[in-house]
C-alpha positions in Angstrom: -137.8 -244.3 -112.7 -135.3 -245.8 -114.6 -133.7 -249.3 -113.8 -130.5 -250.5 -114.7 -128.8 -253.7 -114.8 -127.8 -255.5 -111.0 -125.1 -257.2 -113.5 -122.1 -254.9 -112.5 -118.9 -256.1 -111.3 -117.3 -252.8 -110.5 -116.2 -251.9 -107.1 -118.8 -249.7 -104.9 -122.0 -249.8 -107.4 -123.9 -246.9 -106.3 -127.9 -247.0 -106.0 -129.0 -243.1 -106.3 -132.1 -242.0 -104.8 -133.4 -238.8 -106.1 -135.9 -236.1 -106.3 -136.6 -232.9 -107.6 -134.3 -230.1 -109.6 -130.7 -230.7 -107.6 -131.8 -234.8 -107.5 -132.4 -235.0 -111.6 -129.2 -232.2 -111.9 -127.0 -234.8 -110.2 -128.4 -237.8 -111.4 -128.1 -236.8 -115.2 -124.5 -235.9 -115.0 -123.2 -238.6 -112.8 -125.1 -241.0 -115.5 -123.5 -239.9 -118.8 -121.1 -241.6 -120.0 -118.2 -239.7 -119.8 -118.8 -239.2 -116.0 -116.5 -242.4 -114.9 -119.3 -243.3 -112.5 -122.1 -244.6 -115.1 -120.7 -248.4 -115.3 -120.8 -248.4 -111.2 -124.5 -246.6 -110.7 -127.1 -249.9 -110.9 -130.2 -248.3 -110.0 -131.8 -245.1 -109.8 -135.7 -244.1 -108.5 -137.5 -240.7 -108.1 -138.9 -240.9 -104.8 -141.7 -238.8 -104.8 -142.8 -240.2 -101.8 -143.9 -236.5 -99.5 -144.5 -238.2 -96.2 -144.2 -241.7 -94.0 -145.5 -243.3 -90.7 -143.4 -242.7 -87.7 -144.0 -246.1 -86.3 -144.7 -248.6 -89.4 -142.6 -246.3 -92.2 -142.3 -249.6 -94.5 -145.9 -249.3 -95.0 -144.7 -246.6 -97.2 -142.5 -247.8 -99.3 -143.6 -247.7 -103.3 -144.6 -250.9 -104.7 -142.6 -250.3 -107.9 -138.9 -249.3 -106.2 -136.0 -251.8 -107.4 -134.3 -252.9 -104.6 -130.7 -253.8 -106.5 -127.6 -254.9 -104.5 -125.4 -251.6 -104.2 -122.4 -250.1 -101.6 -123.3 -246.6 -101.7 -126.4 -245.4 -101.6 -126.6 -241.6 -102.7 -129.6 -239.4 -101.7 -130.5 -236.3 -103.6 -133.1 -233.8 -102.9 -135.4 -236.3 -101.6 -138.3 -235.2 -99.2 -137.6 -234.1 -95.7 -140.8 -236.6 -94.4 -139.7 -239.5 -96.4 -135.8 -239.8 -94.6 -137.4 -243.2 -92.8 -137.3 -245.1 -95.8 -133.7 -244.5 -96.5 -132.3 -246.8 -93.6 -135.2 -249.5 -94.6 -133.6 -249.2 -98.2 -130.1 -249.5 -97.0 -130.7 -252.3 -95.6 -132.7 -254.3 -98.0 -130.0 -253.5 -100.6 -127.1 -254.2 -98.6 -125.8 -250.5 -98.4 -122.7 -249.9 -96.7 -122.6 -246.1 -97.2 -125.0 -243.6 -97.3 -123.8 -239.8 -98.6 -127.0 -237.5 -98.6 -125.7 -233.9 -99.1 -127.7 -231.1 -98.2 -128.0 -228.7 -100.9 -131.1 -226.8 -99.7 -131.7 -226.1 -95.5 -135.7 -226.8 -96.8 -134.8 -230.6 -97.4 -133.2 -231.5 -94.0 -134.2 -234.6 -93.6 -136.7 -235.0 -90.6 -135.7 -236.9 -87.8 -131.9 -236.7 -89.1 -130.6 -238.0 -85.9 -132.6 -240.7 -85.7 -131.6 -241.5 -89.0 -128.3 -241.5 -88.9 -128.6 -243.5 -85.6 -130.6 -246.0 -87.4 -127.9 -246.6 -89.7 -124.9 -247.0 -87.3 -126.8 -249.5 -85.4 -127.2 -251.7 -89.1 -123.8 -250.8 -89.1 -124.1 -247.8 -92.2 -122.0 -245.7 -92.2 -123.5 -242.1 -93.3 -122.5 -238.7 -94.2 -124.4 -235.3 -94.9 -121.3 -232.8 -96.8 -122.9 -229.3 -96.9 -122.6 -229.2 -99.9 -121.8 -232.0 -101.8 -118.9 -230.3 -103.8 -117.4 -229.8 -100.5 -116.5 -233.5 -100.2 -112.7 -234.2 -100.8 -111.4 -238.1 -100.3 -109.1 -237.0 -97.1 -112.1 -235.7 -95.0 -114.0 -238.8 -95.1 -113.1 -242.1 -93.3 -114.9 -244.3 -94.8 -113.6 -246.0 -98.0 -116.7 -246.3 -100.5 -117.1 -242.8 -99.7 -113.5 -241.8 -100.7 -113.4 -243.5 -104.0 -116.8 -241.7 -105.1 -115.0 -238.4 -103.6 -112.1 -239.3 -106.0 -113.8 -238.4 -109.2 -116.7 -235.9 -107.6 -117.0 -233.2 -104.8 -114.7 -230.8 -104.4 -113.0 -229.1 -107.5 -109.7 -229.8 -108.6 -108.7 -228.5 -112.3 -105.5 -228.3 -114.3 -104.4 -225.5 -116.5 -102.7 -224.8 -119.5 -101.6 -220.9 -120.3 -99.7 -218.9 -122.4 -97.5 -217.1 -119.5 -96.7 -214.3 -122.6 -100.4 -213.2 -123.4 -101.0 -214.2 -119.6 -104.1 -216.2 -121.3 -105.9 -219.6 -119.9 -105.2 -221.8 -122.9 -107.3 -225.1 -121.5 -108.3 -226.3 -118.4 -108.5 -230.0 -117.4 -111.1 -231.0 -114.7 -109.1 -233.4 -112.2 -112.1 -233.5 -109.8 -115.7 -232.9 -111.0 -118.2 -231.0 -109.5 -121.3 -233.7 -109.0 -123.7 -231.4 -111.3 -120.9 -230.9 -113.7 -120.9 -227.1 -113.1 -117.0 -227.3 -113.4 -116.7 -229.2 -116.6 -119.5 -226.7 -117.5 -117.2 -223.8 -117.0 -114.3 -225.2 -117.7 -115.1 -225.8 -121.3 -115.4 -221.1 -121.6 -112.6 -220.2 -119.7 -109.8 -220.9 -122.7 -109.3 -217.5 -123.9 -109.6 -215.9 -121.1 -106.8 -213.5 -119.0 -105.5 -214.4 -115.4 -104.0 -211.2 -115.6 -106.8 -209.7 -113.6 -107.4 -212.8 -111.0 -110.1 -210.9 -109.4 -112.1 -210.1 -112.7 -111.7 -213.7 -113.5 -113.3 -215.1 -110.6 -116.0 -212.7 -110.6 -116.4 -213.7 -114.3 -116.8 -217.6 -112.9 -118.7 -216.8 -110.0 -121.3 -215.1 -112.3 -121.1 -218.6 -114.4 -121.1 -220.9 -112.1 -124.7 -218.9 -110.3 -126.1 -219.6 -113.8 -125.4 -223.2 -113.0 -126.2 -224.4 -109.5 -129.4 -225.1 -108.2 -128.3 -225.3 -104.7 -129.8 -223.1 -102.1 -129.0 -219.2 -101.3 -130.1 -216.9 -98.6 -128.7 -214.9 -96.5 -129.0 -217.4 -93.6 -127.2 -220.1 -95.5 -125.8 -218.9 -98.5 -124.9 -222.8 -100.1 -124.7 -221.3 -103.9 -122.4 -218.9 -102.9 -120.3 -221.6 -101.1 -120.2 -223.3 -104.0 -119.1 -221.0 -106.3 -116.4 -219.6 -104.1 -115.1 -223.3 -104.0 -114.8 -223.1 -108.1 -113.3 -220.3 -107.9 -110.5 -221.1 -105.6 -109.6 -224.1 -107.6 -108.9 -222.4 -110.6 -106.5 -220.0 -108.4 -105.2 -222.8 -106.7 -104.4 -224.2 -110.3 -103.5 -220.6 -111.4 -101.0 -220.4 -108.8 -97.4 -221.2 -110.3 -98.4 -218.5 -113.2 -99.2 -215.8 -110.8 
């Protein structure tokens, strides 16, 4: 657990909930510095909690969780039984928006319906983006949601190329992917040619698997979702060179 100070006065501070590979992924790169995010996020807890009571779930709830004042609370990776305490949470720190993306079909949270139900009636307003670099400001309508989705969810780069050599020269990230796996790649693909834009997108399909932590099988292939979504932004940003 690590607690950070209630003292923020940006817009939409963000309370992230995690657990897990994806939930510690997420959670280191939205707190770095460089993120843009880290000044708004004023808490963050591992909850390892596995399981809660149907009828009395507060009885759950750790002693030890900080319950600071937040907008948006995210949820990452946490346990399928232990969904009950999120609306509890919400409400005790005066949550107006709950994202919980669903990275791994094994982590839907149990009773999602009731849930999300729970919420509306406190008047929450909750989303569940399959996955999470899916999100893009325009699909949601719900305000605290877009400005996160501003800076992280669906990828958006800029590129720089030398139209002679037909070489990528740089690539700016416009929109980060919330693990950072397009800053990631980003950073290798100076250098390389757009010549061959099917190459190339094998190329960062290959890198971005090396990256993500999100689920893949062949009944819901989510990693393979998510790198098709890199690779389409760097042809989208390709696309006045081709």
């Amino acid at each position: 657990m690590l607690a950070v100070s209630e003292e923020n006065e940006m817009n939409n501070q963000i309370y992230i909930l995690y657990h897990g590979s994806f939930g510690e992924l997420v959670t280191e790169h939205l707190t770095a510095s460089e993120s843009g995010l880290a000044d708004r996020i004023v808490g963050l807890y591992d909850l390892k909690v596995a399981s809660v009571s149907l009828d009395e779930p507060e009885k759950d709830m750790p002693l030890d969780i900080p319950l600071p004042r937040c907008e948006l609370l995210l949820v990452l990776g946490v346990l399928p039984k232990a969904g009950d305490l999120v609306p509890i949470i919400a409400e005790r720190t005066g949550a107006k928006a709950v994202l919980w993306p669903i990275e791994d079909p094994n982590l839907i949270p149990e009773g999602r319906y009731s849930i999300e139900g729970e919420l509306k009636k406190r008047g929450v307003h909750i989303e569940f983006p399959e996955p999470l670099c899916l999100l893009e400001p325009g699909e949601s309508e719900n305000e605290i949601v877009k400005s996160f989705a501003e800076l992280f969810g669906k990828p958006k780069f800029e590129v720089r190329v030398n139209a002679e050599s037909k070489l990528i020269e740089g690539v700016k990230v416009v929109r980060d992917t919330p693990c950072g796996s397009a800053s990631k790649i980003a950073q290798r693909l100076a250098g390389k040619s757009y010549e061959d834009l099917k190459s190339l997108e094998e190329a960062v399909g290959q890198m971005h698997d090396n990256e993500c932590v999100a689920y893949m099988g062949p009944d819901r292939p989510i990693m393979q979702q998510a790198g098709r979504l890199l690779a389409e932004a760097l042809k989208e940003a390709l696309e006045e060179y081709l």
